[in-house]
N, C-alpha and C positions, 0 to 999 in steps of 0.2 A: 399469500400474506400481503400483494401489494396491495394498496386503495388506490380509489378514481374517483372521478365525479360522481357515477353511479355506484359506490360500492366505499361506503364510510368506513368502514370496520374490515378487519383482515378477518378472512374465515380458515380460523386456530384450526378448526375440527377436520377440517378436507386435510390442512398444511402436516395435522401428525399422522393422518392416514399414509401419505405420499413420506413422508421420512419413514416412516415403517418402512413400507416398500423398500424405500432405496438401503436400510439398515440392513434388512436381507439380501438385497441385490450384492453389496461389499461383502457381505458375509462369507455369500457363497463364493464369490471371487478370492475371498483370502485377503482384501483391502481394508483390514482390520480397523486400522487407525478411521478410514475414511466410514466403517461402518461404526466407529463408537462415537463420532464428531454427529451421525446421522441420529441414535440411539437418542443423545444428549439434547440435538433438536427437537426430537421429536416427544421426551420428557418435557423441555422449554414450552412447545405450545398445546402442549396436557396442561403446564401451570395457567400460562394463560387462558385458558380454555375453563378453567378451576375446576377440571377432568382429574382433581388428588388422586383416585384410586389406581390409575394405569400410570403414573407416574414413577413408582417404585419399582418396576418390572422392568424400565428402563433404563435406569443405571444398574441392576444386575447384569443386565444384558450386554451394556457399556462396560462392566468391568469384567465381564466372560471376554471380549475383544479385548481389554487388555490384557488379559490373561495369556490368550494365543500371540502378542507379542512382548510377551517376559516379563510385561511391565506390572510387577505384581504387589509392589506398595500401593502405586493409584487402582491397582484393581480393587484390594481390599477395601481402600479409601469412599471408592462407588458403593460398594454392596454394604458396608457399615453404614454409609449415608441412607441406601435404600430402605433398612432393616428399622430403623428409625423411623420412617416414612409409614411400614409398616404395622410398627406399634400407633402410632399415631392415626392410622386408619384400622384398629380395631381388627388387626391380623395377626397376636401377639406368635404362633404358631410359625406361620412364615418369616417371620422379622427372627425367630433363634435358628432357624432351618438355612437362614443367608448367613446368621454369625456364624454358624458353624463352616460353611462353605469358605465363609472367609479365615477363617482360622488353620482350614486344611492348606487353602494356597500358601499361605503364608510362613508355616510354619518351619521349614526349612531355611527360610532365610532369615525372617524376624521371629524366634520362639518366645520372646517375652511379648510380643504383640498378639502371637497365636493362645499366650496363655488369658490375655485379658478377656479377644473374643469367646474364647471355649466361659472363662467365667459369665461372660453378659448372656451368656445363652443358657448357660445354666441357672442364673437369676429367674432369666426368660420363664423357662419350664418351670422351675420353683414354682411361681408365680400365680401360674395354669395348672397347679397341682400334678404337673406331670412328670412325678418323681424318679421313673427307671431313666427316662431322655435327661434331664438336669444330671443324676448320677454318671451318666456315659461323659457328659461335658466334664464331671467333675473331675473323673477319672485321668480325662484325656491331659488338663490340666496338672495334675497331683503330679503326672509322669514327667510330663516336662520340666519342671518347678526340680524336681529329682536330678532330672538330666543337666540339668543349667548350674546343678549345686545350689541351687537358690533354697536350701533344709531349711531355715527359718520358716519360709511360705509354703513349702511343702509340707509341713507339720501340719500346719494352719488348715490346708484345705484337706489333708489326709481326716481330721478330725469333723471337718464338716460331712465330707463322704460317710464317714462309722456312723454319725449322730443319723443321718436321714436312713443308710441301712439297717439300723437299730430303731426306726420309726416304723418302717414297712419291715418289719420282723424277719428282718433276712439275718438271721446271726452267725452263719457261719463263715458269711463273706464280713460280717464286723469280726469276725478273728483275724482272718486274713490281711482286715486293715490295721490291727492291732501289731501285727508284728512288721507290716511297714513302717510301721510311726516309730515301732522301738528301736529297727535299722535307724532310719531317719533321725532321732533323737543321739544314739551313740556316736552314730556319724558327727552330731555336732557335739560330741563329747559330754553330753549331758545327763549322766547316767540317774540322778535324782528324775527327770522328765520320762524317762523311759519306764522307772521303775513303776511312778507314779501312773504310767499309761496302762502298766500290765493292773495296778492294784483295782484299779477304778473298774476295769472289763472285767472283775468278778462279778459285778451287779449285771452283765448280762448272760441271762440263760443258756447254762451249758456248758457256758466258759470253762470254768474250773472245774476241771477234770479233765477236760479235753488234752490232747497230742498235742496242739497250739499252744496251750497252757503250759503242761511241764517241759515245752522246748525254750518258751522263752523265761521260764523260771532256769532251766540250765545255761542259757545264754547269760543273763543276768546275771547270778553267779558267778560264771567262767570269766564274765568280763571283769567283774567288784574285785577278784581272787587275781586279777593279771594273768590268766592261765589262758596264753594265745590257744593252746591244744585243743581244749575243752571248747572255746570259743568257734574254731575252724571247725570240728567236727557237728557240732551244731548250725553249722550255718550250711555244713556241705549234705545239710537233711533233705530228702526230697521233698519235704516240706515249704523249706528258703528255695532249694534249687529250679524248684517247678513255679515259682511267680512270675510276675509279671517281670520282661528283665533289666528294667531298671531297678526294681529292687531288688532284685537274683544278684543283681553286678554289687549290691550295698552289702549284701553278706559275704558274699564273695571276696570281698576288697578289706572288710572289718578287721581293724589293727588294736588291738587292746594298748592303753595308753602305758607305755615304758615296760612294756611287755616283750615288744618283737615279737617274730616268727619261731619259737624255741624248734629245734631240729632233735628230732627221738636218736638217741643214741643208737650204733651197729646194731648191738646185744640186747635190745628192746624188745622188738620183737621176738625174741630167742627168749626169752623171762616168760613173754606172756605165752609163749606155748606151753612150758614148762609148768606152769602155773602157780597161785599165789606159792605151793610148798616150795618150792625152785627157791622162792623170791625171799622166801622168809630165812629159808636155812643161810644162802649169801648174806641176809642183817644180820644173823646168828653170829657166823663167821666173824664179820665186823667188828661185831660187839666184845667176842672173845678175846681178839685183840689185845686189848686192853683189861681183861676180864685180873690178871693177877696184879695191877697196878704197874705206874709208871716205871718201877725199879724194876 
C-alpha cells in the first residue's frame, strides 16, 4: 500500500491478496477479532481496487469471526451488508442464502430481526421464481411471528404462505394453513376472521369434505356455542396435536371467551357408558317430578 518516488499508486491488488493471507492465518489461531479487522481490510482494498465482486464474500467471512466471538448483532449487521452487495452484483441466489444465515444466528436473541431477514429472503426467492425456498423462509417467519404473540402479523404472513401454496397446487398443506390461521384468528378473539378464513378455502379443491373441513367447522361451533368441551376435544385431534408446535401449543392453550374450562361431572362418564337410554330415563325421572303439579 505504501508509495515512493518510483511507485505512484499503492498496489490495492497484491495488499487484498496478503490480508487474505493474514485473515486465515488469525483464523486459524482463533484471533477472531484480528482476523475480521484483516477480512474488512481486505474488502477496503477489493473497493479500491473496484474488485465489487470479492468484496461481499468478505464481510461474510468478517461476520463468521464475529460470530465465533458472540458478537452476533454486528455479525448479522456484516452479512445483511454483504447480501446487499450481492443483489447488487447480480447474485440474487446468494444475497437470500446470507439472509437466511443471518436470520438463523440471530434468532435466539433478536426474533423480530430474524423475522424481517427470513422475510427479505423470501422476497429474494419470490423474485427468482423460486417458490418452495421463499415458502421455507415464509414458514420460518409465520412461526416466530406465533411465538412472539405478534397474531396480528402472523395472520398476515400465514395468508401469504396458503396464497403461493394454492398457486403451486399444493392443497393439502393450504389446509393445514387453513387451520393455523383460524388458531391464530381465535387466539386474537376474532371469530368473524376465522369463520371468514374457513368459508373462503371452500374455493380450494378438496377442501370441503375433507377431516380438515368438518374439524374446524366443529371447532367453530364449539367456540360461537362457548362450549370449552367441544373446543378441547377438537383441538386435542391428531390433526391440531401433530402441527407444527407452535401452533399445537395455540390449540392446546384455546380458551373459549367466558366459557372457562367446564369439568365433566363424577357420573359423566357412568351416563355415557350406560347409554343415551340411561340418560333419558334420569330426564324422565326429572320431568315426573313435577308431572302432578305444584300442589
Amino acid at each position: 500500500l505504501k508509495t515512493g518516488f518510483l511507485k505512484w499508486k499503492p498496489d490495492y491488488d497484491s495488499a487484498a491478496t496478503e490480508y487474505g493471507k493474514a485473515a486465515v492465518a488469525f483464523k486459524n489461531a482463533k484471533q477472531f477479532d484480528q482476523a475480521r479487522e484483516a477480512c474488512l481490510r481486505e474488502a477496503e482494498a477489493h473497493e479500491n481496487n473496484k474488485a465489487y465482486l470479492f468484496i461481499d464474500s468478505q464481510f461474510v467471512t468478517a461476520g463468521i469471526a464475529l460470530q465465533e466471538m458472540q458478537r452476533l448483532p454486528e455479525a448479522v449487521q456484516l452479512i445483511e451488508k454483504a447480501s446487499m452487495m450481492y443483489l447488487e452484483n447480480g447474485t440474487p441466489d446468494t444475497a437470500a442464502i446470507a439472509l437466511e444465515r443471518a436470520g438463523k444466528l440471530i434468532e435466539n436473541v433478536s426474533p423480530e430481526k430474524a423475522v424481517q431477514l427470513y422475510q427479505q429472503a423470501a422476497s429474494v426467492f419470490e423474485n427468482e421464481e423460486r417458490l418452495r425456498q421463499a415458502l421455507e423462509m415464509l414458514g420460518k417467519a409465520s412461526r416466530l411471528l406465533v411465538r412472539g404473540r405478534r397474531l396480528d402479523e402472523a395472520a398476515l404472513s400465514l395468508q401469504k404462505e396458503k396464497s403461493i401454496y394454492k398457486e403451486i397446487e399444493n392443497y393439502p398443506t393450504c389446509y393445514k394453513k387453513t387451520i393455523a390461521q383460524v388458531l391464530v384468528h381465535l387466539h386474537r378473539n376474532d371469530y368473524v376472521a376465522a369463520e371468514r378464513c374457513v368459508r373462503e378455502s371452500y374455493s380450494i379443491p378438496g377442501f370441503n369434505g375433507s377431516e380438515d373441513c368438518a374439524a374446524l367447522e366443529q371447532l367453530l361451533e364449539g367456540y360461537d356455542q362457548q362450549d370449552q368441551d367441544q373446543v378441547s376435544e377438537v383441538c386435542n385431534l391428531p390433526l391440531f396435536k401433530y402441527m407444527d408446535n407452535d401452533y399445537a401449543k395455540l390449540g392446546l392453550t384455546l380458551v373459549v371467551p367466558g366459557g372457562g374450562i367446564k369439568k365433566k361431572s363424577p357420573n359423566a362418564a357412568q351416563d355415557k357408558a350406560r347409554g343415551p337410554a340411561a340418560g333419558g330415563s334420569h330426564a324422565d325421572e326429572e320431568e315426573d317430578e313435577y308431572s302432578g303439579g305444584l300442589c
